[in-house]
N, C-alpha and C positions, 0 to 999 in steps of 0.2 A: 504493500500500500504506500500513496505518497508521502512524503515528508511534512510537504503543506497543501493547505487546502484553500481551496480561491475564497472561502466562509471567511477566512483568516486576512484577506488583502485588503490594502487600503480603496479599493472600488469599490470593495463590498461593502464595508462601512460608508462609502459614503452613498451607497444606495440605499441604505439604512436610513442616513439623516435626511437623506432628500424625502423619504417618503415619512418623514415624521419621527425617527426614533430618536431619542438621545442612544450617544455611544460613549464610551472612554476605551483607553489601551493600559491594561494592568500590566507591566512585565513583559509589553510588546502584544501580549495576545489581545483581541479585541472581545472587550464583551458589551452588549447591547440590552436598553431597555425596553422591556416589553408591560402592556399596560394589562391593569387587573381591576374589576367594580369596583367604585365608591373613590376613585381616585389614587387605589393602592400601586404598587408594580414589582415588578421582579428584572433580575440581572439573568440574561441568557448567555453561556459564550459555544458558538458552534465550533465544531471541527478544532482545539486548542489541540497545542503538542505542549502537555506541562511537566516540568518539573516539580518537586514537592515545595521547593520558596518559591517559587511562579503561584502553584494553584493557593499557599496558604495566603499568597498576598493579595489573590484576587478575590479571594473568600471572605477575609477581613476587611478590603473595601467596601464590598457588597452589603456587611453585615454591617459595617459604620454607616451607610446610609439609611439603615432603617428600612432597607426592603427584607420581606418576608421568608424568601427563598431566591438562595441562587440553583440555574440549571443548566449543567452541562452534559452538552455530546459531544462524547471525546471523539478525539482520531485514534490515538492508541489506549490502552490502559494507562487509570490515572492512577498515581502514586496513593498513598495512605494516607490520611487527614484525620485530624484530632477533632475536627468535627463534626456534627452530627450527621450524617448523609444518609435517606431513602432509595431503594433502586426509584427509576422514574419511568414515566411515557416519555419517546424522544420528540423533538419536533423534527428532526431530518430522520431521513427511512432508516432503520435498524440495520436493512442488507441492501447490499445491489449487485449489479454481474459488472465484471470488468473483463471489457475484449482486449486483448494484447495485440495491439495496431503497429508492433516496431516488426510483424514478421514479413514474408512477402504476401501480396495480392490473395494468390490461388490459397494460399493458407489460412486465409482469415477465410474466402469461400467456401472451405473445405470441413471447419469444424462447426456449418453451420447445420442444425436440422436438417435434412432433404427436403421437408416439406416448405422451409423456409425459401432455401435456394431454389426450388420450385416456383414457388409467389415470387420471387425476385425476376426470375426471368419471363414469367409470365406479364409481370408489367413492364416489362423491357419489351416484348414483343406489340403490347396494345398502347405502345406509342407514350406511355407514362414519363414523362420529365422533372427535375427534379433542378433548381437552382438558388443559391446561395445569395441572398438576399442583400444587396449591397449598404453600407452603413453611410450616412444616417439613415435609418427605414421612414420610407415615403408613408404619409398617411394613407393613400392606398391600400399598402403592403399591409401595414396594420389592422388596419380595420378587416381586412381579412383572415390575420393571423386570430382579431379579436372574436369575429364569427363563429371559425371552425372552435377557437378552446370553447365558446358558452354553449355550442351543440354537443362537446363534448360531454360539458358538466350535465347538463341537461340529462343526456342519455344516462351518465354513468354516477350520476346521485352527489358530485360532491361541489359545494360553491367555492368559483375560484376568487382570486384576489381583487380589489376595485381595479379601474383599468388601468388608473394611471399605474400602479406598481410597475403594470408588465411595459408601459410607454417608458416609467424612467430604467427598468432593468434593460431596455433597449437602449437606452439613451448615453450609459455609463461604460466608459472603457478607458485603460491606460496602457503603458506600456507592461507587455505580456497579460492584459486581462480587456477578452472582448465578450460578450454577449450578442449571438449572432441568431439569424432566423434563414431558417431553412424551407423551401415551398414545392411539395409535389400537386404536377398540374397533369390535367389530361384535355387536350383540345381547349386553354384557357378557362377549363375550370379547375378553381382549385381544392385537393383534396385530400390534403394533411400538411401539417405543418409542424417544426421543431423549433422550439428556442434550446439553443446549445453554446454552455460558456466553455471559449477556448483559453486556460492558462497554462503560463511557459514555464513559471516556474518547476513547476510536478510534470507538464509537459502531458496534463490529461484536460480532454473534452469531456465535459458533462451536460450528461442531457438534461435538461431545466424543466420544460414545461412542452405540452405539444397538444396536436388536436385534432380531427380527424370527421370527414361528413359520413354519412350512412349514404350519399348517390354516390353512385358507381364503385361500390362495395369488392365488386368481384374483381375490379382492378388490381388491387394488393398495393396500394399506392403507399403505405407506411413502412413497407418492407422494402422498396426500392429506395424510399426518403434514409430508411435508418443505414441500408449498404452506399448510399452516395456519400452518407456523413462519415462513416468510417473509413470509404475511401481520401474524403478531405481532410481526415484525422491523418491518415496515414500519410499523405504528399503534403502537407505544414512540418512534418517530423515529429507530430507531436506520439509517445508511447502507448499509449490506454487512452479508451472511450466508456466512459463511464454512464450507464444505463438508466442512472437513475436508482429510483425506490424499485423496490419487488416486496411482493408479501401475499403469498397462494390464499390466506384468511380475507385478507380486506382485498387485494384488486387480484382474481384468481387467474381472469384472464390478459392482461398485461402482462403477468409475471410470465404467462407463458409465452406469450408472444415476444419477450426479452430475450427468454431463456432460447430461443431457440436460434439465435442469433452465436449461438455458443458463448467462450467465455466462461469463467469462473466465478462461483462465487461468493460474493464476499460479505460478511458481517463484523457491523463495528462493534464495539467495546462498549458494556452497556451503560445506559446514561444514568445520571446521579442528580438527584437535589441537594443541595447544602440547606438547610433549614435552621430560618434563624427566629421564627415567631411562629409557633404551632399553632395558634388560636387565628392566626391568618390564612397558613397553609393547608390545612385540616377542608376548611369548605372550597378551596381551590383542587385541590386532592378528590376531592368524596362527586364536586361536579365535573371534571375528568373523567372518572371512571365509570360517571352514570353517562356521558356523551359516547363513551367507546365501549360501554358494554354490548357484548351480542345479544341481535334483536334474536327471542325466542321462536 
């Protein structure tokens, strides 16, 4: 797994404050505020690589502010802490598959499903295109991008973010951190779409967000958009294309449609609260798990 993670760069925070959050940088690592009823809030820090005076100083930040609970999702396993910590629910997916894009061509083809490389070539033949969306993204482009994600949620039950998020996660880029959008079309209609952030430092693509119509289904038009991106992972130089979330429980059929892409994979290190006011964290805790529990 990589070293660092784009959660961790300075874009990323500052897509953060663009869309409202407060942020600080404890020890270099970035943790970010997120809000809770009644005006309360909590300290998040995603994807951190800490050491044990790294995580106890951001821990004690956190806890000198008066918020309730800090939460972190690690990248690797976090050292030991003398304070209190709960296992937690993560906000970034738990697992994902990562394809290894440094081998040749044929080889990334090769360890895919048959039935995947099947759909791949089948929208190769029904004339399916696929092109990399040049930046700044035209409102055009967007507002199509914004389309196909809200038939997504629509169809597949979950609300996504207000729109500007995804206009400024479009908007934000520096040097080795872009936020790119990807578009398969067939005859001028368009019909799937990938936001995919490329960082240099880890030298991995991740897939972000994406979206997808129910006309002309039988195209396979997400299967050609995911082997273009992997081929553009592969000729930038960049090593691994990262999938994204999987979880066979909550999204059964994505995960398969990942997995078949071949790839490895991988699960992070499970995430932690630091709790610093139980009589806060207690009904934040108890309404979580009444939002995630399985419906009977």
């Amino acid at each position: 797994m990589q070293a660092h993670s784009f959660l961790q760069s300075p874009a990323w925070q500052e897509v953060q404050e663009r869309i409202g959050r407060r942020t600080e940088r404890v020890c270099g690592a970035l943790v970010i505020q997120h809000g809770l009823p009644f005006g309360f809030h909590y300290w998040y820090a995603p994807r951190p690589t800490l050491d044990a005076p790294a995580l106890e100083a951001i821990v004690a930040r956190v806890r000198s502010s008066g918020a309730p609970f800090l939460k972190v999702d690690p990248l690797h396993p976090l050292p030991a802490s003398e304070h209190r910590s709960v296992p937690a629910h993560p906000l970034q997916p738990a697992g994902t598959i990562l394809i290894d894009c440094a081998q040749e061509e044929h080889g990334l083809f090769a360890i895919m499903h048959p039935k995947t490389r099947y759909n791949i070539r089948l929208a190769e033949r029904h004339g399916v295109s696929v092109r990399p969306v040049p930046r700044p993204v035209s409102d055009a482009d967007f507002d199509v991008f914004w389309e196909l994600l809200r038939q997504t949620a629509r169809r597949d039950g979950f609300n996504p973010h207000p729109v500007a998020h995804y206009r400024t996660l479009l908007d934000v880029g520096g040097d080795g951190f872009t936020n790119e959008l990807f578009l398969a079309e067939h005859r001028g209609v368009a019909l799937a779409v990938a936001v995919v952030n490329f960082y240099l430092p880890s030298k991995t693509a991740t897939y972000l967000h994406g979206g997808s119509s129910r006309e002309h289904r039988s195209l396979m038009a997400p299967h050609l958009l995911h082997w273009r991106i992997m081929q553009a992972v592969r000729a930038r130089g960049f090593q691994t294309y990262d999938f994204g979330g999987t979880d066979f429980l909550r999204w059964p059929g994505v995960t398969r449609f990942k997995q078949g892409f071949g790839g490895r994979r991988h699960e992070f290190p499970p995430s932690v609260d630091y709790v610093f006011r139980p009589v806060l964290y207690h009904p934040y805790r108890f309404q979580h798990l009444l939002r995630h529990a399985p419906h009977p």
